[in-house]
Structures are given as structure tokens and as C-alpha cells.
N, C-alpha and C positions, 0 to 999 in steps of 0.2 A: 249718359251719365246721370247720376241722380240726383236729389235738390240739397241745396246749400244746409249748412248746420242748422240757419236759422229759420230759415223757410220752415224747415220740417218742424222745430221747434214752436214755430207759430200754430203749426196744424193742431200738431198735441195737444196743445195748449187751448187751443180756440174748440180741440172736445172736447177736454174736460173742465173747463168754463161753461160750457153751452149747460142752458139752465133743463133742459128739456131731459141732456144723460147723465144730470146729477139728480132731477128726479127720480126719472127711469130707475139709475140705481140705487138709491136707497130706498127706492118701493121695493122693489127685488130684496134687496139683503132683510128687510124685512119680514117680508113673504118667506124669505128663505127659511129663515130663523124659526118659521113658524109651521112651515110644511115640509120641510127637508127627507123627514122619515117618508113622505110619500108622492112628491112632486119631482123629477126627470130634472136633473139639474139645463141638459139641451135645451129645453123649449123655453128657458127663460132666453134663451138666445134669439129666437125669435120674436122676442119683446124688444130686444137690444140693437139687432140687426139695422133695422130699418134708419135707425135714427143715425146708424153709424154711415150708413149709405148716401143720405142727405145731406153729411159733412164731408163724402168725400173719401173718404176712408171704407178698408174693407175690416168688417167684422170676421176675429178670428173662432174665438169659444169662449167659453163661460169657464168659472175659475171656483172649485166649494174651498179652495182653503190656500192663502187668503181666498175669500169671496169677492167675486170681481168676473172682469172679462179681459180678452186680449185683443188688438184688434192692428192692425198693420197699416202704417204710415213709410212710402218709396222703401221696400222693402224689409223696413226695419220692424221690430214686434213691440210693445208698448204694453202696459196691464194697468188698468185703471181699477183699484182695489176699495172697499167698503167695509168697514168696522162699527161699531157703538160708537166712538169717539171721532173717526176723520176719515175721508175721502184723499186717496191719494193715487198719483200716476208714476210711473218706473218705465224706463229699457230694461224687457226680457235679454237679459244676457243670454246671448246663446253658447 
């Protein structure tokens, strides 16, 4: 059986808090903005990966529009997205 509403809700939460993958991405969207004509949008996933690993969580892919990434909490999909203005997280409806 899989974890409670809130449990899962704490994890969410407790990465897109973590001060290390709101770096990470708004370094990226960043970067993105600025090499997109010629930079593999994957391999930022490989920047993103790791950090999502040390929370616990499995990194899904990287996201050009919105800009962001997906990354899976007990089954479920989650998109932590990056704009000019705000950083925010969603349930990928599936």
C-alpha cells in the first residue's frame, strides 16, 4: 500500500523547499533562456538527478515548456516548474 496523503505531501514539499533544487533550478532556467538554441534540453537532467536522489525521490525528465522537471513521489508524478516571476510544484494529472 502506498504512503498516507500527507506523508507524500511532506516529501513534495520538503523538495521543493530544499534550498539546493531551487538553486539548481533557477540556474538552469537561466542557462536555459540563454542556450536553448544549442544546449540538449536531457543533460540539464543530469544536473537535476542527483539532488533528487539525495531526497529520496526518483527524477523523471526535464520539462522546456513550462520549464522545469518531473520527478516521482510513491508512484505519483509531481513537475516543479521555473519562470521570471515564480517557482512553483503541481500533480501531473495523468
Amino acid at each position: 500500500m502506498g504512503m498516507e496523503k500527507e506523508q507524500r505531501k511532506a516529501i513534495v514539499m520538503g523538495v521543493f523547499k530544499d534550498k539546493k533544487v531551487q538553486d539548481c533550478a533557477v540556474y538552469l532556467y537561466g542557462r536555459w533562456l540563454d542556450e536553448r538554441e544549442y544546449e540538449d534540453i536531457k543533460e540539464y537532467g543530469q544536473v537535476v538527478a542527483p539532488h533528487m536522489m539525495k531526497l529520496g525521490v526518483k527524477f523523471k525528465k526535464m520539462n522546456k515548456r513550462p520549464f522545469g522537471f518531473t520527478f516521482e513521489v510513491d508512484g505519483r508524478d509531481y513537475q516543479i516548474t521555473v519562470n521570471s516571476r515564480e517557482m512553483r510544484v503541481m500533480q501531473v494529472k495523468k
